[in-house]
C-alpha positions, 0 to 999 in steps of 0.5 A, spaced: 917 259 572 924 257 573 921 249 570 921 252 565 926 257 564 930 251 565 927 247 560 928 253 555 935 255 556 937 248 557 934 247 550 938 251 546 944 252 550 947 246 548 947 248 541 955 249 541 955 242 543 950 239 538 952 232 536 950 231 528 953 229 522 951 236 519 946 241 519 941 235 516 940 233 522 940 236 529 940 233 536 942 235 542 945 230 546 951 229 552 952 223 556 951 221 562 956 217 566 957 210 562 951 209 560 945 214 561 944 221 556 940 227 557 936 228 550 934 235 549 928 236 545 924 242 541 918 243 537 916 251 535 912 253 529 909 259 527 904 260 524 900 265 519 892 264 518 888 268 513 880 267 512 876 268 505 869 266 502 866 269 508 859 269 506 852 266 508 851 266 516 859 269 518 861 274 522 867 277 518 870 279 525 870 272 528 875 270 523 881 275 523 887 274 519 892 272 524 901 270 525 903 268 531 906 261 535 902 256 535 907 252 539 914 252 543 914 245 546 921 244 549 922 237 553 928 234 557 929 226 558 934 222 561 935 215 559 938 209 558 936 206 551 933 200 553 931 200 559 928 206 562 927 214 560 924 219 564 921 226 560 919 232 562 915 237 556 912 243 556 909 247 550 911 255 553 906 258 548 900 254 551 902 254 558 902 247 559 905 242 561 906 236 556 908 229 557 911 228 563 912 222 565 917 215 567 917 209 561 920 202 564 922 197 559 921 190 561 926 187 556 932 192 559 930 191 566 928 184 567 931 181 561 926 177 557 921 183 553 914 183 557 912 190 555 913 197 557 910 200 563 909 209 563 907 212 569 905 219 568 902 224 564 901 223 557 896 222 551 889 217 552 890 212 546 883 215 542 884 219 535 891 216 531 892 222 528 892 226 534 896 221 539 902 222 535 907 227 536 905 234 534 911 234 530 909 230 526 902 232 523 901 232 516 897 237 516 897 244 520 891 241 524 887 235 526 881 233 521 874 234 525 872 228 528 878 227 532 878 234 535 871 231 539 874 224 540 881 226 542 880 226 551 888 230 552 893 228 556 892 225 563 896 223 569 895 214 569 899 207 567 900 205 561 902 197 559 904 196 552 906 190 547 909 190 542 910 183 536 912 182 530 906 183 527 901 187 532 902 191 538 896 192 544 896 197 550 892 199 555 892 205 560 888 207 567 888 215 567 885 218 574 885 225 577 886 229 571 892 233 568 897 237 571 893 243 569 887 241 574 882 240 568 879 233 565 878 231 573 875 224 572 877 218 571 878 213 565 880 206 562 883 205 555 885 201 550 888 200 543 890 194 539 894 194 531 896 189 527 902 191 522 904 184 518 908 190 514 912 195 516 918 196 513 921 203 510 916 204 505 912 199 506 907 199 511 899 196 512 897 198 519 890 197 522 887 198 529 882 199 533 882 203 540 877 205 545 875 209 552 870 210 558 872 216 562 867 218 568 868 226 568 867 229 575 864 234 573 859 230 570 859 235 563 860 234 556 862 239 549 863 236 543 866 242 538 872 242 533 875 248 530 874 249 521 882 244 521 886 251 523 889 253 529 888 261 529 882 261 531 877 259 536 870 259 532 868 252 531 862 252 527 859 246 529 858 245 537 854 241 541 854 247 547 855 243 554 852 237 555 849 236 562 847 229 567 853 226 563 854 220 566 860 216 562 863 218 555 864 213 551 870 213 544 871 208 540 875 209 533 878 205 527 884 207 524 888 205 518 895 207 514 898 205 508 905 206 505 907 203 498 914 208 497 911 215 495 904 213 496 901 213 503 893 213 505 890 214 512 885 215 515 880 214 521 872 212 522 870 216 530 864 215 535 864 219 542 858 218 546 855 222 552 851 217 556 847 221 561 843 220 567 836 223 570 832 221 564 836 225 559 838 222 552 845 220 550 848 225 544 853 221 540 858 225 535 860 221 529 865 222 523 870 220 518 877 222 515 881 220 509 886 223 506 892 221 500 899 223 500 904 223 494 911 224 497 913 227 489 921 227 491 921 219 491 921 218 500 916 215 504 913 217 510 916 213 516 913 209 521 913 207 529 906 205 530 904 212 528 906 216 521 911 220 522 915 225 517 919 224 511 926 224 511 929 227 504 933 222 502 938 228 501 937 236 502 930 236 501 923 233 500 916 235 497 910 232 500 902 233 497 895 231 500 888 232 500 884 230 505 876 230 506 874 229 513 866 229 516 863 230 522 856 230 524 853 233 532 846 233 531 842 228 534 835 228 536 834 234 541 842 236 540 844 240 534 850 241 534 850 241 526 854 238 521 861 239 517 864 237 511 872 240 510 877 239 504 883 240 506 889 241 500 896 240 502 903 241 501 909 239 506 916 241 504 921 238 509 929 241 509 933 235 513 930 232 518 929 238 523 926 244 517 919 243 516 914 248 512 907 247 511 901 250 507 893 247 507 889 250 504 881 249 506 874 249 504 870 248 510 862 246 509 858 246 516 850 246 516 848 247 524 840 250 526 838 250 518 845 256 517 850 254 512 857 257 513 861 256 508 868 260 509 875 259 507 881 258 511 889 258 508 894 257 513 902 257 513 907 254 518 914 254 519 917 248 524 923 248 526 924 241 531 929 237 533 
C-alpha cells in the first residue's frame, strides 16, 4: 500500500514543477545529478458503456449500463537515456502491478549497439494491438482475437534488436507475475521488417510466437464483445483440462500513408493436450482503417501510437471488423463477428476522448446474440 501511495502522490505532486512548453504537452520530470532523470508517468481513463439491441438469447441484466475508471496507471522510472532505465508501474484501479522492470542498453553501456536487455516484468510479444501501451489504443478495446491470444505480463528477460529496416527480440518468461498467477513458464519471440518508417510513412510487417507450459495444466480461451465494462463474454471455451502447452503465433501488419492508416492481425492459439485429449485451436482476425481528418498521422515506434495535433487538436475516424472463431471438434466455444466504428478526438499530446460504437454478431451452441454496445472514454495521460 505505501508503493502505491508513493507512485500516486509522487505522480502529481510534481505538477508545480512540470517542465513543458505549454499545457499541449505535459511531462513531469526532475533531474538527477548530472546525467540521470526521474520521469513521472500516468494514465487514467474513465469510461461510460451503454447496451442496446438486446434481443435474441440475452440476459438484459447481464449488460448493465456502466460509468467507472477502467485504469489509473501511475509509474516512475529513473534513467539515463541511452544507457539504462529502471520502471516501476501500477494500475490502481485493477490493483496490479505493471511493468516493472530494468532495461540495459548494450550501446550505452559498452559502446557499440548489441541490443537491449529487459529483465523483469513486462508484456510477452503475442498480439500487436494489445503489446503496446494502453495509452495508445485506438480503439476503447482490443479486437476479439487478440483478447484470447494476448498471455499478459510476465516476470522473465528480454533480448531485443533494432536495425534500420527490421527489428527481432526474444524473451524467457518463468514463475508467473507479480500477482501470483500465470505460473509456468514460456519462450517467445517477434520479428518485424519496417523498410519505411518515417512520420507519416510507415509499412511494418511481422511475425511473433510463444509456447507457454502452464502449471496448472488449464486453459480458456474467451473475449469480452470489445468494451470493458462488463464481464460477459459471449463466446467461451470454459476451462480446458490436461493442457499440456499453449501455442500462439500471430501475424501483423500496419501502414501509414499521411492521414491513412491500416492495421491489422491474423491470430491462432492452440491448447495442446495430454492423456488422449483432443488439441482445441482458437483462430481469428482484425482489420481496421483509420482516416485522421485533421491532416496528422498516427505515430509509430515499433508499435502505433497516438496522433499529435499539428497544433490544438486533431480528428481521427475507424471502423474495424474483427472475428473469432472458439468451436472446434467437441469444444463449442462459438463463434463471433464484431463491427466496431470509431472516433478519437485528441486535445495535445495528454487529452484524449474516444467514442465506438459496436455491433457484435456471436453464435455459440446454435444461440445467436446479437447486442449493441456504445462506449465512451476520457484519458488524460502524460
Amino acid at each position: 500500500m505505501r508503493i502505491q501511495m508513493f507512485l500516486f502522490v509522487s505522480s502529481f505532486a510534481l505538477a508545480a514543477g512540470a517542465h513543458a512548453a505549454d499545457w499541449r504537452d505535459i511531462s513531469f520530470k526532475a533531474p538527477v545529478g548530472e546525467r540521470d532523470e526521474l520521469v513521472f508517468t500516468g494514465n487514467w481513463a474513465w469510461d461510460h458503456n451503454g447496451f442496446g439491441h438486446l434481443g435474441q438469447g440475452i440476459d438484459a441484466a447481464a449488460f448493465d449500463d456502466d460509468s467507472r475508471f477502467r485504469r489509473r496507471e501511475v509509474g516512475v522510472a529513473l534513467r539515463r537515456k541511452g544507457s539504462y532505465e529502471l520502471a516501476v508501474q501500477r494500475d490502481l484501479e485493477a490493483g496490479v502491478w505493471m511493468d516493472v522492470a530494468l532495461k540495459l542498453d548494450s550501446k550505452g553501456l559498452l559502446g557499440h549497439d548489441a541490443g537491449t536487455l529487459r529483465l523483469g516484468q513486462f508484456k510477452t510479444p503475442v498480439g500487436f494491438d494489445g503489446v503496446g501501451a494502453s495509452r495508445n489504443t485506438p480503439f476503447l478495446e482490443s479486437a476479439l482475437p487478440v483478447q484470447v491470444a494476448y498471455a499478459g505480463r510476465r516476470i522473465g528477460a528480454e533480448w531485443s534488436l533494432q536495425r534500420p529496416a527490421w527489428l527481432a527480440s526474444v524473451g524467457w518468461f518463468d514463475g508467473g507475475d507479480l500477482e501470483g498467477a500465470n505460473e509456468g513458464s514460456t519462450v517467445a519471440a517477434r520479428a518485424a521488417w519496417a523498410p519505411r518508417k518515417s512520420a507519416g510513412d510507415v509499412l511494418h510487417l511481422g511475425i511473433a510466437g510463444s509456447r507457454e507450459r502452464p502449471d496448472s495444466s488449464t486453459a480458456r480461451m474467451r473475449a469480452r464483445p470489445e468494451v470493458g465494462l462488463t464481464d460477459v463474454r459471449l463466446v467461451d471455451t470454459g476451462t480446458l483440462a490436461g493442457v499440456d502447452a499453449i501455442r500462439r503465433v500471430g501475424l501483423e501488419g500496419l501502414w501509414i500513408h499521411g492521414p491513412w492508416s491500416l492495421q491489422g492481425e491474423l491470430l491462432d492459439v492452440r491448447a495442446q493436450r495430454d492423456a488422449g485429449l483432443a488439441d482445441v485451436a482458437g483462430q481469428g482476425g482484425y482489420l481496421f482503417g483509420s482516416w485522421v481528418v485533421t491532416g496528422e498521422s498516427r505515430g509509430y515506434n515499433g508499435y502505433a501510437t497516438n496522433v499529435v495535433p499539428a497544433s490544438t487538436a486533431a480528428l481521427e475516424l475507424l471502423l474495424r471488423y474483427s472475428q473469432l472463431d472458439l468451436d472446434d471438434g467437441q469444444v463449442r466455444g462459438g463463434r463471433q463477428s464484431d463491427w466496431t466504428v470509431g472516433a478519437n478526438w485528441y486535445l495535445g499530446r495528454n487529452f484524449k476522448l474516444q467514442a465506438n460504437y459496436v455491433f457484435a454478431h456471436a453464435r455459440r451452441g446454435g444461440v445467436l446474440r446479437d447486442p449493441e454496445a456504445f462506449g465512451l472514454r476520457a484519458q488524460f495521460h502524460f
